[in-house]
mmCIF file of the N, C-alpha and C atoms, coordinates in Angstrom:
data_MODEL
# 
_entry.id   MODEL 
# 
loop_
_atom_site.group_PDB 
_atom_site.id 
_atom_site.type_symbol 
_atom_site.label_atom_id 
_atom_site.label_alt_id 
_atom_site.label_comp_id 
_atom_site.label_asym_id 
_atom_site.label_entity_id 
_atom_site.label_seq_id 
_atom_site.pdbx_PDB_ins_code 
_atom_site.Cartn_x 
_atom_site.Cartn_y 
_atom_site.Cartn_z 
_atom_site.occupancy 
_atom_site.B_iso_or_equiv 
_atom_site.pdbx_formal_charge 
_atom_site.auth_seq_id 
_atom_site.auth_comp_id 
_atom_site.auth_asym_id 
_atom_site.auth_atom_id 
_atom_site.pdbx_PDB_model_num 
ATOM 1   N N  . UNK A 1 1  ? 86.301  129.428 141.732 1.00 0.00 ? 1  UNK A N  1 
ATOM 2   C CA . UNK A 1 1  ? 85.476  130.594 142.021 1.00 0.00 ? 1  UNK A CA 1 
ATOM 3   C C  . UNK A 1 1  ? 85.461  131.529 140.804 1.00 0.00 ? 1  UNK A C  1 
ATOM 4   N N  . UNK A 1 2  ? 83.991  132.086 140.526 1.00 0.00 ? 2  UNK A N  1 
ATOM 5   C CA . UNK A 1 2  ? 84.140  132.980 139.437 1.00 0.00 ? 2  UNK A CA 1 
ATOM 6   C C  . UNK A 1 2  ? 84.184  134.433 139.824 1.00 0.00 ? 2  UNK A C  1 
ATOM 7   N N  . UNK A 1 3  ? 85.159  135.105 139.446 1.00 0.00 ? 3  UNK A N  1 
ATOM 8   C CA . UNK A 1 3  ? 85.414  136.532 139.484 1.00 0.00 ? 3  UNK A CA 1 
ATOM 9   C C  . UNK A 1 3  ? 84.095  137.872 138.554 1.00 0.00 ? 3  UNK A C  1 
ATOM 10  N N  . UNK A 1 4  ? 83.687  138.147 139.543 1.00 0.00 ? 4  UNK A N  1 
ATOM 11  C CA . UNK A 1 4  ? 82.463  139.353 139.215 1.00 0.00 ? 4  UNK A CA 1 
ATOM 12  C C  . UNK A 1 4  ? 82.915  140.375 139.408 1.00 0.00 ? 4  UNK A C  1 
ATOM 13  N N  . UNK A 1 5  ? 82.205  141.453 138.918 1.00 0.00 ? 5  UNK A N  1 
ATOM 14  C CA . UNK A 1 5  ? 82.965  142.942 139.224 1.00 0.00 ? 5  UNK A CA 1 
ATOM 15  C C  . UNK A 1 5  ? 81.953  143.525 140.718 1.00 0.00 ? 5  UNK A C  1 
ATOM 16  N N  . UNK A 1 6  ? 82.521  143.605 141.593 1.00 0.00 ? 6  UNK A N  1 
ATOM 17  C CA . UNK A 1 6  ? 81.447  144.516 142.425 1.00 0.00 ? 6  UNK A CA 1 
ATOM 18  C C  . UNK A 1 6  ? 80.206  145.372 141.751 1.00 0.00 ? 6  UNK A C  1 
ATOM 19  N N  . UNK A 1 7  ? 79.689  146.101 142.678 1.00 0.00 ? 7  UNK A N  1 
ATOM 20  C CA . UNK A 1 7  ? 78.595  147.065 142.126 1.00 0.00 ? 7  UNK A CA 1 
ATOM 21  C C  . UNK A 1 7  ? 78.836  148.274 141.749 1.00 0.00 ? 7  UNK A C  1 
ATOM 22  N N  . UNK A 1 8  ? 80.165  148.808 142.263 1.00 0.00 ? 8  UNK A N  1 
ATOM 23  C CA . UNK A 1 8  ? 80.552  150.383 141.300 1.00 0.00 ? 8  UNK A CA 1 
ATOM 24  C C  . UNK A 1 8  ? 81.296  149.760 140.020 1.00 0.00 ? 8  UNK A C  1 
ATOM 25  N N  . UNK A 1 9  ? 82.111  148.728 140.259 1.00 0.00 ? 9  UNK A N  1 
ATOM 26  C CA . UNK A 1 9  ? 83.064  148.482 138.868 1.00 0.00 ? 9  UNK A CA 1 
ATOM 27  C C  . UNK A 1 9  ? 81.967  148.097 137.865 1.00 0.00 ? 9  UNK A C  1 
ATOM 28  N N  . UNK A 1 10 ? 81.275  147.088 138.616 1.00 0.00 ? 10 UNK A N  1 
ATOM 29  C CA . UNK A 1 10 ? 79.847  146.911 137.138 1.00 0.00 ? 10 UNK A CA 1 
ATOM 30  C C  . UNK A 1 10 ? 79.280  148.281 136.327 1.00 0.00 ? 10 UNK A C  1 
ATOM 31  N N  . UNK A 1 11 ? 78.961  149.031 137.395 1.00 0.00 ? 11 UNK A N  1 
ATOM 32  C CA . UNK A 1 11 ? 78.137  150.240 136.835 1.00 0.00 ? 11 UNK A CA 1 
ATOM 33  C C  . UNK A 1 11 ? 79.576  151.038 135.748 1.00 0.00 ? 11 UNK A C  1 
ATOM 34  N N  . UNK A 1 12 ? 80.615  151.082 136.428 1.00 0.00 ? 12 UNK A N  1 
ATOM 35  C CA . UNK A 1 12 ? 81.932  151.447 135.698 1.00 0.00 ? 12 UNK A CA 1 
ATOM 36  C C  . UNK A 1 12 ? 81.810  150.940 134.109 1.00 0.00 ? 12 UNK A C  1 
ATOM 37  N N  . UNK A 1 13 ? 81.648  149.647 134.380 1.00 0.00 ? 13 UNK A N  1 
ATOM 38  C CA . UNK A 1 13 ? 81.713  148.799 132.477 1.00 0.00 ? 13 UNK A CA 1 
ATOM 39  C C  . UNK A 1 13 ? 80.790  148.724 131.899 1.00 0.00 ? 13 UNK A C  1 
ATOM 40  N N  . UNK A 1 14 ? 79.528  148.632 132.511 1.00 0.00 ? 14 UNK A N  1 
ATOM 41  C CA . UNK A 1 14 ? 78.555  148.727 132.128 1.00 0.00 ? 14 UNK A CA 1 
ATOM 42  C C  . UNK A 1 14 ? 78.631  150.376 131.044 1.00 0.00 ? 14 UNK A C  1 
ATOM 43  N N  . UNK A 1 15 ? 79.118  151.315 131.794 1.00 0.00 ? 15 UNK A N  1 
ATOM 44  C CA . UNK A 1 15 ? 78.812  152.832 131.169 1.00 0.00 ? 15 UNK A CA 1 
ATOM 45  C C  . UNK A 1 15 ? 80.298  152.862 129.931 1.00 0.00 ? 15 UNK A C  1 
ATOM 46  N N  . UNK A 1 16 ? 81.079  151.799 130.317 1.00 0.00 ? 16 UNK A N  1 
ATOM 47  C CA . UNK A 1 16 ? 82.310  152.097 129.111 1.00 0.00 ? 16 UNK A CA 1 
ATOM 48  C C  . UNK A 1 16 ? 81.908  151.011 127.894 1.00 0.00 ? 16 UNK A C  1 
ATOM 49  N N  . UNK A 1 17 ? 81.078  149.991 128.419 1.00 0.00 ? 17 UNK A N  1 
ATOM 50  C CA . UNK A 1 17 ? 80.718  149.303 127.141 1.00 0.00 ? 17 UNK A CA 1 
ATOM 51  C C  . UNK A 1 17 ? 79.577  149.714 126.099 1.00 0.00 ? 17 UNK A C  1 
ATOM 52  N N  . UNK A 1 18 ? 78.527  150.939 126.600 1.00 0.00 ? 18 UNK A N  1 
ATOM 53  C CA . UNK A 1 18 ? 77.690  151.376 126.165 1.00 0.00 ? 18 UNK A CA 1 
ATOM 54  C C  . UNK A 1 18 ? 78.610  152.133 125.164 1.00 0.00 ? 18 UNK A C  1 
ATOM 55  N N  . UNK A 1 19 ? 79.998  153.175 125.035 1.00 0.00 ? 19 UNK A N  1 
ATOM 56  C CA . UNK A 1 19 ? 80.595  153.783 124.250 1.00 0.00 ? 19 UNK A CA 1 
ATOM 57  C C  . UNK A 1 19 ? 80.740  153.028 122.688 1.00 0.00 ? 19 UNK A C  1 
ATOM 58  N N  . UNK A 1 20 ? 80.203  153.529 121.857 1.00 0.00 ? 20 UNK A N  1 
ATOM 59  C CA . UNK A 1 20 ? 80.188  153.139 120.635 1.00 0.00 ? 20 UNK A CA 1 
ATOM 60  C C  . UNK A 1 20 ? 81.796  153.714 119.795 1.00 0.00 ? 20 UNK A C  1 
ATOM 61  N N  . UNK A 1 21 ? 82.248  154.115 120.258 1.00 0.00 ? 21 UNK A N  1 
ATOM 62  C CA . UNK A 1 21 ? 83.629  154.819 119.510 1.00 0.00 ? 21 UNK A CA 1 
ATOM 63  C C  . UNK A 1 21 ? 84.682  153.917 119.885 1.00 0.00 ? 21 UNK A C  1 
ATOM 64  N N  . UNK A 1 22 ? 85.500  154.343 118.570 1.00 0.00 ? 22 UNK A N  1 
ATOM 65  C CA . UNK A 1 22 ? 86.578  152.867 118.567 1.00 0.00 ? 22 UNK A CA 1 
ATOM 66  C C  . UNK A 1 22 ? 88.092  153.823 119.308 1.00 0.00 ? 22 UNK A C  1 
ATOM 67  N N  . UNK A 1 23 ? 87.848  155.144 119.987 1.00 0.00 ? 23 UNK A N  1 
ATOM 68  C CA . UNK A 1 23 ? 88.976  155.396 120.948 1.00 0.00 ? 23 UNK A CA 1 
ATOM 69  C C  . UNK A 1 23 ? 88.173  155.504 122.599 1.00 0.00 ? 23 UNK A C  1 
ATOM 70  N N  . UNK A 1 24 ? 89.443  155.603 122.565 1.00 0.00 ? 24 UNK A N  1 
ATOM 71  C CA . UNK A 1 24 ? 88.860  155.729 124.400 1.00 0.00 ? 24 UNK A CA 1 
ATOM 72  C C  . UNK A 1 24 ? 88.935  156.716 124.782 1.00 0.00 ? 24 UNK A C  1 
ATOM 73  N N  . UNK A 1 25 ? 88.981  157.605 126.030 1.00 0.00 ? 25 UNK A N  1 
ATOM 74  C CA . UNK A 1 25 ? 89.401  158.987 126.260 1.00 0.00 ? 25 UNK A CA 1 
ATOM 75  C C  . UNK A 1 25 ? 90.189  158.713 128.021 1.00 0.00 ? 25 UNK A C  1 
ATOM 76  N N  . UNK A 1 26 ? 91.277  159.648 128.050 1.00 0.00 ? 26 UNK A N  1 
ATOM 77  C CA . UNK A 1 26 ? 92.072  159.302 129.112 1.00 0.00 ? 26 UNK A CA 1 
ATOM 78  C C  . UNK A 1 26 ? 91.592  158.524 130.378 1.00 0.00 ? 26 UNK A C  1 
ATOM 79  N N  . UNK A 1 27 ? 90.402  159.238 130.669 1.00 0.00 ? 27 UNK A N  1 
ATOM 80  C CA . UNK A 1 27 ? 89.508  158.935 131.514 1.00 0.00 ? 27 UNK A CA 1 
ATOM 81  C C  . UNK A 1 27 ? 89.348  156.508 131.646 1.00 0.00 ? 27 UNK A C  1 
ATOM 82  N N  . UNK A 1 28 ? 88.552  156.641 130.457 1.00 0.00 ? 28 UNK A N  1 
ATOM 83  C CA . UNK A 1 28 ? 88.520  155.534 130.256 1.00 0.00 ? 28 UNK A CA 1 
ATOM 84  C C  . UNK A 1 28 ? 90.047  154.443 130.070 1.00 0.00 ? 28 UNK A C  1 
ATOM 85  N N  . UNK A 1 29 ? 90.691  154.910 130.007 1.00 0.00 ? 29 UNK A N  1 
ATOM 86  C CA . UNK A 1 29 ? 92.202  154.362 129.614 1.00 0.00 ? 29 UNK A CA 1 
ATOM 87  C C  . UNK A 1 29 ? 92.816  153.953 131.446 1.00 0.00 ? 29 UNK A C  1 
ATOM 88  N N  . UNK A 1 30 ? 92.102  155.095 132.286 1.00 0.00 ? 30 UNK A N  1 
ATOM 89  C CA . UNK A 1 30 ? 92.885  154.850 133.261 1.00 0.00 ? 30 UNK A CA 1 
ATOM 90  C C  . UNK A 1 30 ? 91.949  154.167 134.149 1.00 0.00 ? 30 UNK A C  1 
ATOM 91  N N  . UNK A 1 31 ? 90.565  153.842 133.836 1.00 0.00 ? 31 UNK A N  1 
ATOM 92  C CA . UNK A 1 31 ? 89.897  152.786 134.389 1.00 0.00 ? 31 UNK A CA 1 
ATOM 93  C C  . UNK A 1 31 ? 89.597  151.399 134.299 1.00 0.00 ? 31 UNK A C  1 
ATOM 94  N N  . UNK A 1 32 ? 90.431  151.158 132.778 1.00 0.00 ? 32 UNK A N  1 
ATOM 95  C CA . UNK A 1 32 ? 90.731  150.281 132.003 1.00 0.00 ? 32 UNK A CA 1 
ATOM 96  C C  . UNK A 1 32 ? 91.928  149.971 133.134 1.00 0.00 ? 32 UNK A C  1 
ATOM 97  N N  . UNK A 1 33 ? 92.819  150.496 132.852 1.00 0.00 ? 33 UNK A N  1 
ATOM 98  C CA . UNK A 1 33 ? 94.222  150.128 133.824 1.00 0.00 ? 33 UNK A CA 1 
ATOM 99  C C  . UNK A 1 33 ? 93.710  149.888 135.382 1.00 0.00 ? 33 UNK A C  1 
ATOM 100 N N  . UNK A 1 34 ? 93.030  150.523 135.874 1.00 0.00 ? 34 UNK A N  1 
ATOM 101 C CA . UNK A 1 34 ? 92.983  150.174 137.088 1.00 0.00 ? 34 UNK A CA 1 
ATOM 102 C C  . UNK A 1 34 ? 91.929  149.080 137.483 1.00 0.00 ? 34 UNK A C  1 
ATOM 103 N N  . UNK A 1 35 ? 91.008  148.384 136.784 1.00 0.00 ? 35 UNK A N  1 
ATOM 104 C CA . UNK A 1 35 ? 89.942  147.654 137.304 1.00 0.00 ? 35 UNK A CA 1 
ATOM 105 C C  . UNK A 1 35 ? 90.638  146.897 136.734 1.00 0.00 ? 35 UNK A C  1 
ATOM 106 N N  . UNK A 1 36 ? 91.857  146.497 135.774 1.00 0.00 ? 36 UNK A N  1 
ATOM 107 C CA . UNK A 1 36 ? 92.682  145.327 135.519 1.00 0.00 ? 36 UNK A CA 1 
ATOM 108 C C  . UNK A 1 36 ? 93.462  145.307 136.434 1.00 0.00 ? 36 UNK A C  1 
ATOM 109 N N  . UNK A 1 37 ? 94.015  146.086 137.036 1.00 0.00 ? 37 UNK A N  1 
ATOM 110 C CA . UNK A 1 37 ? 95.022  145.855 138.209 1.00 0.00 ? 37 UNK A CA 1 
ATOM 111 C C  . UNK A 1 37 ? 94.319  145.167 139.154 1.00 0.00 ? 37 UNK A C  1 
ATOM 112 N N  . UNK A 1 38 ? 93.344  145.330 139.841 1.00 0.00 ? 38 UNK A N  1 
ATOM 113 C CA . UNK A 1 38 ? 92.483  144.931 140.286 1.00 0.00 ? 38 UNK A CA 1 
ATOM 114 C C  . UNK A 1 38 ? 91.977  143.746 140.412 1.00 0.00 ? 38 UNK A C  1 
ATOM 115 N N  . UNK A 1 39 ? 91.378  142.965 139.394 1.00 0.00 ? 39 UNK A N  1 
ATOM 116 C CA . UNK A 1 39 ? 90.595  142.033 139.265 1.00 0.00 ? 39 UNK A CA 1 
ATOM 117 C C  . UNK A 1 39 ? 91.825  140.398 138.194 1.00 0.00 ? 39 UNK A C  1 
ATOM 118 N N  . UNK A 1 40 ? 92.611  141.758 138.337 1.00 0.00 ? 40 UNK A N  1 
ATOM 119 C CA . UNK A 1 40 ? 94.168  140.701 137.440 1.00 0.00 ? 40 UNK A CA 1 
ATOM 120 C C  . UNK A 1 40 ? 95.272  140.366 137.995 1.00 0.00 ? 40 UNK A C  1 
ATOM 121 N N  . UNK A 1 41 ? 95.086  141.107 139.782 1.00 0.00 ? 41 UNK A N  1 
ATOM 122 C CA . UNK A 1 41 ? 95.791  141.058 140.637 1.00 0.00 ? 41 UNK A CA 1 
ATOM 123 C C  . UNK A 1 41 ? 97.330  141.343 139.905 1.00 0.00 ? 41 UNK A C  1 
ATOM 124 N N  . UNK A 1 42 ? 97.639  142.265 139.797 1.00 0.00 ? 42 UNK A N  1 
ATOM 125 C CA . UNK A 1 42 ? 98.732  143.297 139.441 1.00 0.00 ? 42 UNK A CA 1 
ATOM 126 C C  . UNK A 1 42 ? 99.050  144.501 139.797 1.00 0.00 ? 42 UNK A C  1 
ATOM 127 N N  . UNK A 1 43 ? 100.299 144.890 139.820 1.00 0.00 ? 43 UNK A N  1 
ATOM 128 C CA . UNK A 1 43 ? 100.796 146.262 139.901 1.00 0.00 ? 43 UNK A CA 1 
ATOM 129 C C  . UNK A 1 43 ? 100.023 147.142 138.933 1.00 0.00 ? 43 UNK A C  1 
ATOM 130 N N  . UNK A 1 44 ? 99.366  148.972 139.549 1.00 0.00 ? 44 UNK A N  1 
ATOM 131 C CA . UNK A 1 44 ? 98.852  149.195 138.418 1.00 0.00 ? 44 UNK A CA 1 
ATOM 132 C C  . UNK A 1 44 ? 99.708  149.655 137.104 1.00 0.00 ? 44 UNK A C  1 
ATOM 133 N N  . UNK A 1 45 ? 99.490  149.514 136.060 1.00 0.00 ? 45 UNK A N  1 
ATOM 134 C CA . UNK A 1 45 ? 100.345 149.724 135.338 1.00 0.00 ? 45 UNK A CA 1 
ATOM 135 C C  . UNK A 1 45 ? 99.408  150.775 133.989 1.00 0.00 ? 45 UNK A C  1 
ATOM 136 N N  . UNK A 1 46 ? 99.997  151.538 133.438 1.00 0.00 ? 46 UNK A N  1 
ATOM 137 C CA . UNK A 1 46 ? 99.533  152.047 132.200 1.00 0.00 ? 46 UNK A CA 1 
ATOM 138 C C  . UNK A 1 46 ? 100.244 151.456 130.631 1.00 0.00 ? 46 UNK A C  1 
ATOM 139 N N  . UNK A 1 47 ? 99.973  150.858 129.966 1.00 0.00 ? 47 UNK A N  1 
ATOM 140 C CA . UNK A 1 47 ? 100.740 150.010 128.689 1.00 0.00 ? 47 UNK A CA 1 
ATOM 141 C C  . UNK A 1 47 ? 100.714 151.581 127.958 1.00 0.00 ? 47 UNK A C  1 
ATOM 142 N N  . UNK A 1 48 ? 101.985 151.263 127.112 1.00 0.00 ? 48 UNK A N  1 
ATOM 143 C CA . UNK A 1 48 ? 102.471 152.380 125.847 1.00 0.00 ? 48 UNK A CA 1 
ATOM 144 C C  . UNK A 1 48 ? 101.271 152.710 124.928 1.00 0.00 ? 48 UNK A C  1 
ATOM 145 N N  . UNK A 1 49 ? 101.131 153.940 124.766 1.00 0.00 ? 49 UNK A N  1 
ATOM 146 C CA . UNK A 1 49 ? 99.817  153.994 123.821 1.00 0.00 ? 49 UNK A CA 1 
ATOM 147 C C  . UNK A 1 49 ? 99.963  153.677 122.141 1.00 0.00 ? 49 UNK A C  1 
ATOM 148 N N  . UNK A 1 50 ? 100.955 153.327 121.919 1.00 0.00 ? 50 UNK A N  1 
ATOM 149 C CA . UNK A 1 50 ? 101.621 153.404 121.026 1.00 0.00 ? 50 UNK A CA 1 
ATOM 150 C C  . UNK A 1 50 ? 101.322 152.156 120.295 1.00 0.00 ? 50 UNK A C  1 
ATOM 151 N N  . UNK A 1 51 ? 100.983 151.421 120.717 1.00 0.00 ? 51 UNK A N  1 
ATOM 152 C CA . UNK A 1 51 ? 100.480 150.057 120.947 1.00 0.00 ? 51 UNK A CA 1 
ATOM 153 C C  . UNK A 1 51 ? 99.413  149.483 121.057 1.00 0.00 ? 51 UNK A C  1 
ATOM 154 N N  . UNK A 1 52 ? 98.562  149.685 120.754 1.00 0.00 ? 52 UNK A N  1 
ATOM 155 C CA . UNK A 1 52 ? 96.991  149.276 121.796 1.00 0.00 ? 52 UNK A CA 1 
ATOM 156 C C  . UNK A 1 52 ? 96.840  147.872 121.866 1.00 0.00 ? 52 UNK A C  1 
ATOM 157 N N  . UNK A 1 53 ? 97.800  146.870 121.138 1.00 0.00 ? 53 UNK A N  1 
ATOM 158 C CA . UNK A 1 53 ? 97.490  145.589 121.222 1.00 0.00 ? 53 UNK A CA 1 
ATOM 159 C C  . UNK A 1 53 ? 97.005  144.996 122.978 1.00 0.00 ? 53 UNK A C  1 
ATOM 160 N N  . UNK A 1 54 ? 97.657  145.567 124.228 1.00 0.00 ? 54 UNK A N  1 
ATOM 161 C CA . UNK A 1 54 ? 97.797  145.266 125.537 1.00 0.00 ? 54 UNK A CA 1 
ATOM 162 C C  . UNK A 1 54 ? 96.352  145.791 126.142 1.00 0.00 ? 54 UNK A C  1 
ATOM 163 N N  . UNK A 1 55 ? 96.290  147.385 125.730 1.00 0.00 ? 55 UNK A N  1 
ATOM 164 C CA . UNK A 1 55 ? 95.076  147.608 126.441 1.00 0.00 ? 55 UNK A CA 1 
ATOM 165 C C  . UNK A 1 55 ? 93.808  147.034 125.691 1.00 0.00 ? 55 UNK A C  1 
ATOM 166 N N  . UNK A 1 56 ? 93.750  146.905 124.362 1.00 0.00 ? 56 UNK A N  1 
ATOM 167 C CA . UNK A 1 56 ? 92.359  146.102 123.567 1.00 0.00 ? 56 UNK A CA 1 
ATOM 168 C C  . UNK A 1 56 ? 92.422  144.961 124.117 1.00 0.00 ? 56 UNK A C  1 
ATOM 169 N N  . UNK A 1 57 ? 93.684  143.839 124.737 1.00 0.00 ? 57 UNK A N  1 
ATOM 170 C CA . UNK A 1 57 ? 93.577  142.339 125.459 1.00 0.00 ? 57 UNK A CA 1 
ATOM 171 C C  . UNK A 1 57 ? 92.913  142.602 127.236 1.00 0.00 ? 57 UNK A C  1 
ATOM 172 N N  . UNK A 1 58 ? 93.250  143.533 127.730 1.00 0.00 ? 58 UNK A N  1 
ATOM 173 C CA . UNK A 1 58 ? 92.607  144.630 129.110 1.00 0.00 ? 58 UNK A CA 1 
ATOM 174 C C  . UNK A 1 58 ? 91.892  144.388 129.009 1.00 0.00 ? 58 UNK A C  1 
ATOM 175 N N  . UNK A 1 59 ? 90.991  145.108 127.149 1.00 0.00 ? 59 UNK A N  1 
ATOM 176 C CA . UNK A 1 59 ? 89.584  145.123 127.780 1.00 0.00 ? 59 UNK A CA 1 
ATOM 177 C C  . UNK A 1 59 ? 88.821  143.856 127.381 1.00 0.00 ? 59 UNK A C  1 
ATOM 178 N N  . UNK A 1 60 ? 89.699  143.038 126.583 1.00 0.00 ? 60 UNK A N  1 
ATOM 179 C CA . UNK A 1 60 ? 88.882  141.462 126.370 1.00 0.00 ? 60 UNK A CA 1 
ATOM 180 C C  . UNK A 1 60 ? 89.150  140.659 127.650 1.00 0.00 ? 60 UNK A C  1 
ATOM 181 N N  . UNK A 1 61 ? 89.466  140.849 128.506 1.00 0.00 ? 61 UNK A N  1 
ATOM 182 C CA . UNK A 1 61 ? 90.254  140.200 129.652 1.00 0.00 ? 61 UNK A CA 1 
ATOM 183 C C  . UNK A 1 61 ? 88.811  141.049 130.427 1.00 0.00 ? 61 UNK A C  1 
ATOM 184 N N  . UNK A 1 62 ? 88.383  142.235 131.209 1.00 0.00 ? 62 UNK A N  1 
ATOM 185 C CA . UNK A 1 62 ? 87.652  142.677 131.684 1.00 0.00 ? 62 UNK A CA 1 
ATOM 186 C C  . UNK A 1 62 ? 85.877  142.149 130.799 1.00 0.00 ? 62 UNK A C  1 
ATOM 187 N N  . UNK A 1 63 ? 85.971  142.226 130.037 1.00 0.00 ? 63 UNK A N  1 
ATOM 188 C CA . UNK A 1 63 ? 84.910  141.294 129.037 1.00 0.00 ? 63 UNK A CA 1 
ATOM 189 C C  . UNK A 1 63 ? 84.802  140.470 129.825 1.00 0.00 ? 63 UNK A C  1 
ATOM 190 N N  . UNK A 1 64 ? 85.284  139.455 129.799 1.00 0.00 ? 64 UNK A N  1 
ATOM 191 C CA . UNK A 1 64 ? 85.550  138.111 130.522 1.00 0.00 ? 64 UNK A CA 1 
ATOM 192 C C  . UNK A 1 64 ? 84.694  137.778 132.127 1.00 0.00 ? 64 UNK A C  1 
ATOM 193 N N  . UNK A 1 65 ? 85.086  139.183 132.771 1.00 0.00 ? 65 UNK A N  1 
ATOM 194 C CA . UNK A 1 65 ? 84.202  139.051 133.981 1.00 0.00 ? 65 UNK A CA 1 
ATOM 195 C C  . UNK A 1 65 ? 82.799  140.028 134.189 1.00 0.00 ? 65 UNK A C  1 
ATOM 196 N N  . UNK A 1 66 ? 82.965  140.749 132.732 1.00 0.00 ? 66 UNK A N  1 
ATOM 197 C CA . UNK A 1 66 ? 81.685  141.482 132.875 1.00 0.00 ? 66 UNK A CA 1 
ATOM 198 C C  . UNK A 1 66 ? 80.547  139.948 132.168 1.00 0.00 ? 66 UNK A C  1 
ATOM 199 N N  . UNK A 1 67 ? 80.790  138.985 131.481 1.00 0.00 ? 67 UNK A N  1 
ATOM 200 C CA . UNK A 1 67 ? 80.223  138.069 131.249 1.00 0.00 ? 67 UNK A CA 1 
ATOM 201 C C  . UNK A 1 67 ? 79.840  136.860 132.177 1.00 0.00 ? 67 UNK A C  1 
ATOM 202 N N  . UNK A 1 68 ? 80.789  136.919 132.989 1.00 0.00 ? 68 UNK A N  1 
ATOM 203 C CA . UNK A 1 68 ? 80.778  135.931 134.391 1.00 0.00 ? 68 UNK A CA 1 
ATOM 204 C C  . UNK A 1 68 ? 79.466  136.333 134.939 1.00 0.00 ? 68 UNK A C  1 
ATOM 205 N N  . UNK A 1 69 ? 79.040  137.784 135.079 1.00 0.00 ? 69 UNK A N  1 
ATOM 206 C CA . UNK A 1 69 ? 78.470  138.465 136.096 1.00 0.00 ? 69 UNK A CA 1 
ATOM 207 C C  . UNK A 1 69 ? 76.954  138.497 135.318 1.00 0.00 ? 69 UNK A C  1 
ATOM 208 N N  . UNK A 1 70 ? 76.795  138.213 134.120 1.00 0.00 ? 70 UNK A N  1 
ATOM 209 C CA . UNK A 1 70 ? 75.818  138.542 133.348 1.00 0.00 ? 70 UNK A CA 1 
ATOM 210 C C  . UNK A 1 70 ? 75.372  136.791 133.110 1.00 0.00 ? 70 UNK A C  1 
ATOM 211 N N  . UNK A 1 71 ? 75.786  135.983 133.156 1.00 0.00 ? 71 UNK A N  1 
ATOM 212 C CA . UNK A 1 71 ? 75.352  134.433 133.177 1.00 0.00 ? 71 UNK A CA 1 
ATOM 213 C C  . UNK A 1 71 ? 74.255  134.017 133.709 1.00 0.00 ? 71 UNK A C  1 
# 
């Protein structure tokens, strides 16, 4: 089975992939975390910011089913 985002989470990525800037803003950080908890079936979790290697794989991982949905 292929994993799609519903119709608010679409409209959700749809409006964070339109962002042309290479930071995010809290906002986006914690919708990042939560539509991965979600769709990655996990505890929600927030990764160290200190780091972005985890949340930039988040959002290639959320990529993944915003492309499922666009096929």
């Amino acid at each position: 089975m292929v994993t799609k985002f519903n119709n608010n989470d679409k409209k959700l990525w749809s409006e964070f992939r339109l962002q042309k800037s290479n930071t995010i803003s809290r906002v986006e950080f914690r919708t990042i975390c939560l539509l991965h908890s979600q769709y990655y079936q996990h505890k929600y979790a927030e990764p160290c910011v200190c780091n972005p290697h985890k949340i930039n794989q988040w959002i290639k991982d959320l990529n993944i089913i915003w492309d499922n949905g666009v096929k």
